[in-house]
PDB file of N, CA, C and O in Angstrom:
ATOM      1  N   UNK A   1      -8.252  -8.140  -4.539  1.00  0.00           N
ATOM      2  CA  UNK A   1      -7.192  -8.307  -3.574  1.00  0.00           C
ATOM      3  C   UNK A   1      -7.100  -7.017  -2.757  1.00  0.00           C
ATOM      4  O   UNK A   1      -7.117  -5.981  -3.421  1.00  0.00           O
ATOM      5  N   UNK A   2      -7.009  -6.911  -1.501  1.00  0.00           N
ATOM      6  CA  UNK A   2      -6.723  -5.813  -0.685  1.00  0.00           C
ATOM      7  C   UNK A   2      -5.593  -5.997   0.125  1.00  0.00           C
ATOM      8  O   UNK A   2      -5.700  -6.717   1.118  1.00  0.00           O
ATOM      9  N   UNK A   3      -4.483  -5.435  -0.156  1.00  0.00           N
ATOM     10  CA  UNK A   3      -3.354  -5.141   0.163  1.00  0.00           C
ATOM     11  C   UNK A   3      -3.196  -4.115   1.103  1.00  0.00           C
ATOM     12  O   UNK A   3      -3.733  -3.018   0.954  1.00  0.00           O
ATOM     13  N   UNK A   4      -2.251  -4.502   2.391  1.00  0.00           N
ATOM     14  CA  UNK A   4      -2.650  -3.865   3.941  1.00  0.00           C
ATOM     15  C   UNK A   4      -1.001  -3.470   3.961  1.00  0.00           C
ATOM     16  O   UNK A   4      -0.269  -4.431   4.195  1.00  0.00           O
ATOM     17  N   UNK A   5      -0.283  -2.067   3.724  1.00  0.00           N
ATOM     18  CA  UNK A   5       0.558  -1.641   3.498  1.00  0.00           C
ATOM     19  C   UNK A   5       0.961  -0.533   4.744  1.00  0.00           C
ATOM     20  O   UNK A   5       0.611   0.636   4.907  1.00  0.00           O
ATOM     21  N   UNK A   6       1.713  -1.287   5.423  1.00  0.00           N
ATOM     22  CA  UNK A   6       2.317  -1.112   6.790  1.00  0.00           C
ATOM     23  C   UNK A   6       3.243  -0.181   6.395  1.00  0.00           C
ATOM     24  O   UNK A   6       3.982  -0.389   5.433  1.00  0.00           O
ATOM     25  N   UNK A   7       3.289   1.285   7.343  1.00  0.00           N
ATOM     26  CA  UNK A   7       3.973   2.544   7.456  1.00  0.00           C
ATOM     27  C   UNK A   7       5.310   2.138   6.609  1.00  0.00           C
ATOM     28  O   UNK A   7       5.701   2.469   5.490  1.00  0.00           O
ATOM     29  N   UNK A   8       6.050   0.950   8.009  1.00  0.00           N
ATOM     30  CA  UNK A   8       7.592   0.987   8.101  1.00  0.00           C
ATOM     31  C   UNK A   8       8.348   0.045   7.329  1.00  0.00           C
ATOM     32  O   UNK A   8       9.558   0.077   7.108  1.00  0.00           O
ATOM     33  N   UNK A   9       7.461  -0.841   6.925  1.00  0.00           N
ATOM     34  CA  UNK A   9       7.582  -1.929   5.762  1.00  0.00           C
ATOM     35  C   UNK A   9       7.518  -1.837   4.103  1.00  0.00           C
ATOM     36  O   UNK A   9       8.047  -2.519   3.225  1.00  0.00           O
ATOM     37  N   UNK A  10       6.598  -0.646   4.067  1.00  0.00           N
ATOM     38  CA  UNK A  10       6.093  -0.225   2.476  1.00  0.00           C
ATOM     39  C   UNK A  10       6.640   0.951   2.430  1.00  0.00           C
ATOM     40  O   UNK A  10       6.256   1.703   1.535  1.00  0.00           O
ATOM     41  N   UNK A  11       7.525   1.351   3.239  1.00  0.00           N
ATOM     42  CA  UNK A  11       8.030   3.057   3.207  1.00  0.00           C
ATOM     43  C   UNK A  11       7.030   3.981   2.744  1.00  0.00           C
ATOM     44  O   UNK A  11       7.077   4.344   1.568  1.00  0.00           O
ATOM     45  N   UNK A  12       5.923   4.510   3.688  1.00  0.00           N
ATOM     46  CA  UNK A  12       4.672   5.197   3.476  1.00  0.00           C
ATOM     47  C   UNK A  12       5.316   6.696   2.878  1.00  0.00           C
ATOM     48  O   UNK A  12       5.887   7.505   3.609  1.00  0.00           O
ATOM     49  N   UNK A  13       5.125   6.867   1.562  1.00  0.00           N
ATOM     50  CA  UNK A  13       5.639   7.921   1.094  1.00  0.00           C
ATOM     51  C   UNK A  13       5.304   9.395   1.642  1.00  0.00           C
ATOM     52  O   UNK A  13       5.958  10.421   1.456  1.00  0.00           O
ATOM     53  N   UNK A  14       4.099   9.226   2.374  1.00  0.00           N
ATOM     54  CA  UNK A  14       4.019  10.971   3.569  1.00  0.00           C
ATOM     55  C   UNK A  14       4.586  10.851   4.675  1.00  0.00           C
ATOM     56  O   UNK A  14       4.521  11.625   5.630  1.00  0.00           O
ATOM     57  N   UNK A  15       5.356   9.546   4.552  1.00  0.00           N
ATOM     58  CA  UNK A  15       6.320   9.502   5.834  1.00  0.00           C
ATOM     59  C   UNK A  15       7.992   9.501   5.518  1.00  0.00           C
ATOM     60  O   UNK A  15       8.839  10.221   6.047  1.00  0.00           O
ATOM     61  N   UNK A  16       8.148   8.665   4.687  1.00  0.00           N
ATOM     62  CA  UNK A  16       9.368   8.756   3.980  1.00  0.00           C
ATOM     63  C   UNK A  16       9.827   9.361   3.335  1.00  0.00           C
ATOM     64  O   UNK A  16       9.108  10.321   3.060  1.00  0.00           O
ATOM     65  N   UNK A  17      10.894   9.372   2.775  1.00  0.00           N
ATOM     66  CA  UNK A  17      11.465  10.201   1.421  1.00  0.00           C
ATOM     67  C   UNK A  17      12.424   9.099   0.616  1.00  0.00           C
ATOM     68  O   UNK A  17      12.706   8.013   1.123  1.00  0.00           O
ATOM     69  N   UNK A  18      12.870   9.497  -0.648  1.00  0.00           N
ATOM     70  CA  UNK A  18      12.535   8.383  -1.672  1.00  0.00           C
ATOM     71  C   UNK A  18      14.260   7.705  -1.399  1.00  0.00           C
ATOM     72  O   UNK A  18      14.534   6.577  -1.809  1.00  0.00           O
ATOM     73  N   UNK A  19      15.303   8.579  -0.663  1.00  0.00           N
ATOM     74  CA  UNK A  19      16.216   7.915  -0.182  1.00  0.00           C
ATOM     75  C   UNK A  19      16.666   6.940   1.307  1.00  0.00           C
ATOM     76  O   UNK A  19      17.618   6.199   1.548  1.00  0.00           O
ATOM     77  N   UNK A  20      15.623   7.318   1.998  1.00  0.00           N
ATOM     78  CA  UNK A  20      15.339   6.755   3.499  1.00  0.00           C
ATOM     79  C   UNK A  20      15.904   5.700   3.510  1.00  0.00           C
ATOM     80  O   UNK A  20      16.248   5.439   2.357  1.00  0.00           O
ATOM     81  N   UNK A  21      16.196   4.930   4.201  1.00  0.00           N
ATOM     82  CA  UNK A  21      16.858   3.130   3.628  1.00  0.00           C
ATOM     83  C   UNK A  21      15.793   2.425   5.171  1.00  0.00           C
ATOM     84  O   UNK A  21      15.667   2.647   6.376  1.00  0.00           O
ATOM     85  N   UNK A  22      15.421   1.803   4.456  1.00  0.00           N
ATOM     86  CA  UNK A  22      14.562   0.725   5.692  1.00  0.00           C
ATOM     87  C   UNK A  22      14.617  -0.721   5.424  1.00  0.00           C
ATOM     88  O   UNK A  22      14.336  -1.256   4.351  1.00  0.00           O
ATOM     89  N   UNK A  23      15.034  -1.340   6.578  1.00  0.00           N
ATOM     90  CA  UNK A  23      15.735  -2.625   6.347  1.00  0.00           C
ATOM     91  C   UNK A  23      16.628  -3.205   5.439  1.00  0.00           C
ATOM     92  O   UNK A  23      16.733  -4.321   4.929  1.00  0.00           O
ATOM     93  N   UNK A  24      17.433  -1.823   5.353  1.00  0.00           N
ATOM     94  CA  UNK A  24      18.867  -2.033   4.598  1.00  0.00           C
ATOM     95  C   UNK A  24      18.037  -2.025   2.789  1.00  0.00           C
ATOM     96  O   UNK A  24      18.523  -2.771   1.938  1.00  0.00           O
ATOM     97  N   UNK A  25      17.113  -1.339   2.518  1.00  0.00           N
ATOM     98  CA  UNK A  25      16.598  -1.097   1.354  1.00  0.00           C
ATOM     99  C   UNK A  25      16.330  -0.096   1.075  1.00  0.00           C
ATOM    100  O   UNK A  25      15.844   0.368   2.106  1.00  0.00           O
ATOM    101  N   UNK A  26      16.278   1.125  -0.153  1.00  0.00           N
ATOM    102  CA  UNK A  26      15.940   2.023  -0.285  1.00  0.00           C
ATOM    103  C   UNK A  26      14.280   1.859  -0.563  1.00  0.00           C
ATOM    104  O   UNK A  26      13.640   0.938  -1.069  1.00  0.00           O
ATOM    105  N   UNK A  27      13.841   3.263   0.037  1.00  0.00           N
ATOM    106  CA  UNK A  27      13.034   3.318  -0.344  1.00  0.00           C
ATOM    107  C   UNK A  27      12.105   3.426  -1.511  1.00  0.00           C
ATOM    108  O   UNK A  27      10.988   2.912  -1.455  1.00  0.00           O
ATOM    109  N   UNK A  28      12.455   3.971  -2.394  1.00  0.00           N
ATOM    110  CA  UNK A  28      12.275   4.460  -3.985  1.00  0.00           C
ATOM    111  C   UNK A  28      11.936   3.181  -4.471  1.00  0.00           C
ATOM    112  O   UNK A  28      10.892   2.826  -5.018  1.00  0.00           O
ATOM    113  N   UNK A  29      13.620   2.104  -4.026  1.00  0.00           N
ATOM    114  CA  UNK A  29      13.704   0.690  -4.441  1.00  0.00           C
ATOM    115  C   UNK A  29      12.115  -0.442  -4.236  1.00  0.00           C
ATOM    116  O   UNK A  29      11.494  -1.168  -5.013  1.00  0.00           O
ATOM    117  N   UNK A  30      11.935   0.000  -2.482  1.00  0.00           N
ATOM    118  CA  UNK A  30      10.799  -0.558  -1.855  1.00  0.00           C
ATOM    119  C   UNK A  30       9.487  -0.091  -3.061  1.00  0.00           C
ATOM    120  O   UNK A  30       8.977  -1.019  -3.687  1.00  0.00           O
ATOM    121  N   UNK A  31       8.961   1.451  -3.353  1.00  0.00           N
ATOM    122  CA  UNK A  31       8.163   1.591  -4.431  1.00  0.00           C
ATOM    123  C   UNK A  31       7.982   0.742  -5.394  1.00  0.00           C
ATOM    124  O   UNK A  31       7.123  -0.108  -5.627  1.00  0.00           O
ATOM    125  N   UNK A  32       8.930   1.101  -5.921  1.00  0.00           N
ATOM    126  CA  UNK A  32       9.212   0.283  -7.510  1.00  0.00           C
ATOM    127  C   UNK A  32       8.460  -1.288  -7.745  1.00  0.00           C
ATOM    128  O   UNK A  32       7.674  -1.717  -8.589  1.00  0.00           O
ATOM    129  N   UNK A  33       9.294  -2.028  -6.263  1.00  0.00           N
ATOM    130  CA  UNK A  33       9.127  -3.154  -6.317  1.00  0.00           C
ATOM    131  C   UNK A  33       7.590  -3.569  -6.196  1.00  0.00           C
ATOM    132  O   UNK A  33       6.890  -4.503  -6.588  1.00  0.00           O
ATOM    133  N   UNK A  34       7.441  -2.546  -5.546  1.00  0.00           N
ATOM    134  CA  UNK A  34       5.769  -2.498  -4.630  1.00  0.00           C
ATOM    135  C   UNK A  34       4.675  -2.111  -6.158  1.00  0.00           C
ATOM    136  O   UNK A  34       3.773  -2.920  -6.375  1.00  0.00           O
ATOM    137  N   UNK A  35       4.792  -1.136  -6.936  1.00  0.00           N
ATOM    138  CA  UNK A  35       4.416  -0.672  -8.110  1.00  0.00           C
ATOM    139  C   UNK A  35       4.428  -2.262  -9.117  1.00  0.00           C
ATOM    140  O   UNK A  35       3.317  -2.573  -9.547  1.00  0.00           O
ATOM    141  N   UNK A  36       5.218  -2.906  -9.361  1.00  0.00           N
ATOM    142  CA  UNK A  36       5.731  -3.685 -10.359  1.00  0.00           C
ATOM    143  C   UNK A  36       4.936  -4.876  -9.543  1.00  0.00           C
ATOM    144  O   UNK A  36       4.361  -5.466 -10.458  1.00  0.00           O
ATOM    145  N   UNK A  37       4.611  -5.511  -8.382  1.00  0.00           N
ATOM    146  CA  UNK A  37       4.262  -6.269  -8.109  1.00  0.00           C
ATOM    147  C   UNK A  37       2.770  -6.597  -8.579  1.00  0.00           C
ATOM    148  O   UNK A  37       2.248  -7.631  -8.994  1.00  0.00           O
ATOM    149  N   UNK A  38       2.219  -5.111  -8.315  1.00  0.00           N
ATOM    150  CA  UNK A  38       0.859  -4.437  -8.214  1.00  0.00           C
ATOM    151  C   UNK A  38       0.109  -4.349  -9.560  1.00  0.00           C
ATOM    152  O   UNK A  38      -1.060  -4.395  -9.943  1.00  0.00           O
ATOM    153  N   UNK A  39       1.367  -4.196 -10.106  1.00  0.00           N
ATOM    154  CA  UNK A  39       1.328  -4.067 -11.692  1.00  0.00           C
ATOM    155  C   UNK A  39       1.108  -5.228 -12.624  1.00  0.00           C
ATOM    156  O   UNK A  39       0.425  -5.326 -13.643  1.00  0.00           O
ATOM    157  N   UNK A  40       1.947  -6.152 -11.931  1.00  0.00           N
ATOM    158  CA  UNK A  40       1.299  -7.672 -12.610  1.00  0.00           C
ATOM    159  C   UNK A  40       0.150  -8.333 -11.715  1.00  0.00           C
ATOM    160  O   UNK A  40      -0.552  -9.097 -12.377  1.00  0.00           O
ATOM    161  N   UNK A  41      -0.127  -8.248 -10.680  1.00  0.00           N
ATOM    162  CA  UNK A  41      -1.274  -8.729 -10.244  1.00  0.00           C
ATOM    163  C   UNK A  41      -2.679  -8.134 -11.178  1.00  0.00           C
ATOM    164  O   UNK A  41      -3.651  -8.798 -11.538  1.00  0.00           O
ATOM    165  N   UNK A  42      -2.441  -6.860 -11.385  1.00  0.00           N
ATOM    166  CA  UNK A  42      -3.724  -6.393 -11.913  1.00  0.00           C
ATOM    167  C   UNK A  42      -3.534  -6.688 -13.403  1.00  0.00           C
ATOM    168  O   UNK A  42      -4.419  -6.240 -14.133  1.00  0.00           O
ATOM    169  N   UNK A  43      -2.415  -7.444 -14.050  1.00  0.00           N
ATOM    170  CA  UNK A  43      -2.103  -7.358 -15.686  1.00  0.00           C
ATOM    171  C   UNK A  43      -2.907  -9.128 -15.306  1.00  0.00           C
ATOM    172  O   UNK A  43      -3.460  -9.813 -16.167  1.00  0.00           O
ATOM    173  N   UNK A  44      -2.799  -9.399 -14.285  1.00  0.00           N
ATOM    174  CA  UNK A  44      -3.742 -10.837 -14.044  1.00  0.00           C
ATOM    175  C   UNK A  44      -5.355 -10.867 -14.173  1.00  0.00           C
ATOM    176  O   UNK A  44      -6.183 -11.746 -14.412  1.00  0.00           O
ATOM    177  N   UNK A  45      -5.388  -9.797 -13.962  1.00  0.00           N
ATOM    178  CA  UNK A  45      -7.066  -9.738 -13.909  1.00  0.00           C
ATOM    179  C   UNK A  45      -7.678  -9.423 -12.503  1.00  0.00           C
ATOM    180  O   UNK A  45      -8.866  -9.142 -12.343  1.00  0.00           O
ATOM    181  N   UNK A  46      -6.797  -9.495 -11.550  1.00  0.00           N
ATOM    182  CA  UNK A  46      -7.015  -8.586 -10.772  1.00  0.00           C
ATOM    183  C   UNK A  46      -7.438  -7.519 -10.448  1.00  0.00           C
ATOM    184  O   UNK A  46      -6.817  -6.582 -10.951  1.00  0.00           O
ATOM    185  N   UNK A  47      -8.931  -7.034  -9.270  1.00  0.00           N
ATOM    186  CA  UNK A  47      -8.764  -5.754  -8.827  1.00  0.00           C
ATOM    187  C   UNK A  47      -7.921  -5.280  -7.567  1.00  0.00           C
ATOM    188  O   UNK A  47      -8.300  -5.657  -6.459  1.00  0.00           O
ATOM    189  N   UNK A  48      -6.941  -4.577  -7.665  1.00  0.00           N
ATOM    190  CA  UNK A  48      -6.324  -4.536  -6.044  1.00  0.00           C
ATOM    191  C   UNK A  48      -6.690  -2.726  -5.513  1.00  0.00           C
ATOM    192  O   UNK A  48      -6.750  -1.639  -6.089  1.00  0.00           O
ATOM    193  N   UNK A  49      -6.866  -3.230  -4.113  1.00  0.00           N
ATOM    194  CA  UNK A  49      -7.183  -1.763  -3.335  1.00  0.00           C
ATOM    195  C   UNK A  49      -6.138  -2.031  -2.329  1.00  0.00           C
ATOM    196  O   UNK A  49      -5.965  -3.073  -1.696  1.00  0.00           O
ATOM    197  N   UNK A  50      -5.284  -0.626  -2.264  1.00  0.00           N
ATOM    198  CA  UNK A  50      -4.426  -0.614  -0.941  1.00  0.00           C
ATOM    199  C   UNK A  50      -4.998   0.047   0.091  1.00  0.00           C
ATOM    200  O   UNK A  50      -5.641   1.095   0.047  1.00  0.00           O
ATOM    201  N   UNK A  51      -4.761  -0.537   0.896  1.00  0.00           N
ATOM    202  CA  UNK A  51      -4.683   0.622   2.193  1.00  0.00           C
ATOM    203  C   UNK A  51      -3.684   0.492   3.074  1.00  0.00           C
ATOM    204  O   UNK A  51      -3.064  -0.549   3.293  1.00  0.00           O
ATOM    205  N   UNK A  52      -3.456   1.914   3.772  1.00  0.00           N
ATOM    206  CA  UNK A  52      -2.316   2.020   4.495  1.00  0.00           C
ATOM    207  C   UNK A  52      -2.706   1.564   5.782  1.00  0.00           C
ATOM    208  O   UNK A  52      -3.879   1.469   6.142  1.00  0.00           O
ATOM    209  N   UNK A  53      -1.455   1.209   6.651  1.00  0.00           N
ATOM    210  CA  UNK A  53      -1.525   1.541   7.997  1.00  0.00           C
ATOM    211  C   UNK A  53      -1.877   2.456   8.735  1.00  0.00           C
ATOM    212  O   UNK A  53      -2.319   2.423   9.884  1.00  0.00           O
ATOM    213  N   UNK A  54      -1.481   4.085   7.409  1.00  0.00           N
ATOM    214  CA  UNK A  54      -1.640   5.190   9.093  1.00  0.00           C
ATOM    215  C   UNK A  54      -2.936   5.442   8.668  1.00  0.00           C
ATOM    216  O   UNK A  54      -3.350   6.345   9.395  1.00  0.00           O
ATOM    217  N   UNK A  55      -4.171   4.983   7.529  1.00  0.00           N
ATOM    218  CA  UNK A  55      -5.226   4.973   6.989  1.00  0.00           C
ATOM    219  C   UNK A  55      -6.206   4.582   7.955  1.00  0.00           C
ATOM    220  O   UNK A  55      -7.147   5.058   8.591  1.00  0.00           O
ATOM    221  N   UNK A  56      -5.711   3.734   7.826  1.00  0.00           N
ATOM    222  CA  UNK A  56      -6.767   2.007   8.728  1.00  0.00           C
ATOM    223  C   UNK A  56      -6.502   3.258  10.311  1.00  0.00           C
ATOM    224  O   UNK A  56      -7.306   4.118  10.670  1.00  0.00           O
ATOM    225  N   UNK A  57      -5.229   2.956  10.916  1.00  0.00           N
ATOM    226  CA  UNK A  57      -5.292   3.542  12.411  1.00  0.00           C
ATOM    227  C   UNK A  57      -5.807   4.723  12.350  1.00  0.00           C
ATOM    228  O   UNK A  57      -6.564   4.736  13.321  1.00  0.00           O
ATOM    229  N   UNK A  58      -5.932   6.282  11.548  1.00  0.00           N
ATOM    230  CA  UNK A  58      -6.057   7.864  11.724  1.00  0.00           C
ATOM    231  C   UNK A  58      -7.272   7.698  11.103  1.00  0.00           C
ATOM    232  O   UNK A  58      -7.467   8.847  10.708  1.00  0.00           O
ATOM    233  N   UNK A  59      -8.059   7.167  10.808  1.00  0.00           N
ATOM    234  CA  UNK A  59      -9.628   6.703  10.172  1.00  0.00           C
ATOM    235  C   UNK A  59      -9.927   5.870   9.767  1.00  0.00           C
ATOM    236  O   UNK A  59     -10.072   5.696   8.558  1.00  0.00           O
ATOM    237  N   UNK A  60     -10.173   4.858  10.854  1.00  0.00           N
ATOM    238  CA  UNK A  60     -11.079   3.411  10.671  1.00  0.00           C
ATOM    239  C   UNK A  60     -11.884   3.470  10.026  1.00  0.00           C
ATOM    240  O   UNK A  60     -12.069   2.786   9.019  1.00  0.00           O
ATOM    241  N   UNK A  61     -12.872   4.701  10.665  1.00  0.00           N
ATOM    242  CA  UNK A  61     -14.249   4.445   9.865  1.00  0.00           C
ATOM    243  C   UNK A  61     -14.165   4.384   7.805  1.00  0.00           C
ATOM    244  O   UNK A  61     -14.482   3.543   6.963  1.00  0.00           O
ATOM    245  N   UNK A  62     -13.520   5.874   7.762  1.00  0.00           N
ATOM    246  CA  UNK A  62     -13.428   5.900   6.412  1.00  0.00           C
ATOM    247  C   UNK A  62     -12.786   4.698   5.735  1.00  0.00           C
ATOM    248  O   UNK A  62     -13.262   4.319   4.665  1.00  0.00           O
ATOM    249  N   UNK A  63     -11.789   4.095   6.248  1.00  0.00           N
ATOM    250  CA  UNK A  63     -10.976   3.242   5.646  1.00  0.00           C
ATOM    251  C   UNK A  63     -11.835   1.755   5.470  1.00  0.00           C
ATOM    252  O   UNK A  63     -11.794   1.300   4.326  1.00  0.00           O
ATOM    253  N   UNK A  64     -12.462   1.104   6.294  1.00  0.00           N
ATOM    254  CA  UNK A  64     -13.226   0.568   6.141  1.00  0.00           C
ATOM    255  C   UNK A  64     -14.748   0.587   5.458  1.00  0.00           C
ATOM    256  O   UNK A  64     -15.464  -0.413   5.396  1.00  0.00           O
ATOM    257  N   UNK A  65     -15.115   1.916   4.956  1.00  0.00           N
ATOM    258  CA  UNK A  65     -16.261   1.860   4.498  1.00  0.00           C
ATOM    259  C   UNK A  65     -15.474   1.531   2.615  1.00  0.00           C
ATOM    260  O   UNK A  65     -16.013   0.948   1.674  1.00  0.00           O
ATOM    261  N   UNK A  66     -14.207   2.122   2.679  1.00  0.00           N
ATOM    262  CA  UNK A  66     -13.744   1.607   1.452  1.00  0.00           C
ATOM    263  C   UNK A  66     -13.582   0.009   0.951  1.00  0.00           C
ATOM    264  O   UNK A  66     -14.021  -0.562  -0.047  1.00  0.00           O
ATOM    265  N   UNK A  67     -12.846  -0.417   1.961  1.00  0.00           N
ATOM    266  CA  UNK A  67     -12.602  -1.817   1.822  1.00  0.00           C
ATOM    267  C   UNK A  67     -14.154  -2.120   2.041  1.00  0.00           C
ATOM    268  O   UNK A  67     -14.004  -3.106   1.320  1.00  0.00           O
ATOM    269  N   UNK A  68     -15.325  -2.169   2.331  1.00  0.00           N
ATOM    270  CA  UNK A  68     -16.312  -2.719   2.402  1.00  0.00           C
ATOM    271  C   UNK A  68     -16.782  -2.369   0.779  1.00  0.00           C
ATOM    272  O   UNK A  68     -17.256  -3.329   0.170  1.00  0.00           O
ATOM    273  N   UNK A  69     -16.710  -1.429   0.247  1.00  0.00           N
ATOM    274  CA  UNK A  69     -17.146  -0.775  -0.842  1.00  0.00           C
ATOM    275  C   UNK A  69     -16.493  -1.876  -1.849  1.00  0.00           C
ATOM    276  O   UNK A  69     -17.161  -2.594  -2.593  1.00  0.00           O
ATOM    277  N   UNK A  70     -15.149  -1.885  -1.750  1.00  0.00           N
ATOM    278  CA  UNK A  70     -14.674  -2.372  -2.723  1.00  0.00           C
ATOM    279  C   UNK A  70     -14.567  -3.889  -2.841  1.00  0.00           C
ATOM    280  O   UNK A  70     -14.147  -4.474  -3.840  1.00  0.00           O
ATOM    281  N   UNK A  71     -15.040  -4.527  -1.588  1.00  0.00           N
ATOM    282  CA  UNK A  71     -14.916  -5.885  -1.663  1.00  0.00           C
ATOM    283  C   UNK A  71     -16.763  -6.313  -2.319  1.00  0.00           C
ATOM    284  O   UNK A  71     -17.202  -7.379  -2.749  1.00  0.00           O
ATOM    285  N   UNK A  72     -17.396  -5.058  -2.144  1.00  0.00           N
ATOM    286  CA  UNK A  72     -19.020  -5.067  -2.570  1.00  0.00           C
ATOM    287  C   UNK A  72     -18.913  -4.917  -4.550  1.00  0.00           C
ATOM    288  O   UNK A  72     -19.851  -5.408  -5.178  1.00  0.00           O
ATOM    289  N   UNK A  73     -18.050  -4.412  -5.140  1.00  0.00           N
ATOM    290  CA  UNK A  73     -17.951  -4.161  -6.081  1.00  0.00           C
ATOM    291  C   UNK A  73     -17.040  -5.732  -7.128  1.00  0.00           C
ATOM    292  O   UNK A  73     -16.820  -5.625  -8.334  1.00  0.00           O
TER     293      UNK A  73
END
């Protein structure tokens, strides 16, 4: 599974701080939930790779040679 984790939606933690509130949610809260989700997908048998938004946009190239890597694996 590759999970595409948008700045302002996933509260990008080198952007945020762990009290920030985004869309009337804390951020910390947003983690947690994000951690715990992540956490049973892979207790499924799942492999998951994230990548960020400011990843993908501030280095395509690199970011994509990952997701190519990891969808090869």
């Amino acid at each position: 599974i590759i999970e595409h984790n948008g700045t302002y939606d996933h509260a990008d933690p080198r952007k945020y701080n762990a009290d920030d509130k985004i869309r009337g949610k804390i951020a910390k809260d947003i983690w947690k939930n994000e951690k715990n989700m992540l956490k049973g997908i892979r207790k499924q048998g799942y492999k998951v790779l994230v990548v960020w938004q400011n990843d993908l946009e501030k280095d395509t190239e690199n970011a994509t040679n990952k997701i190519l890597k990891f969808a090869k694996s």
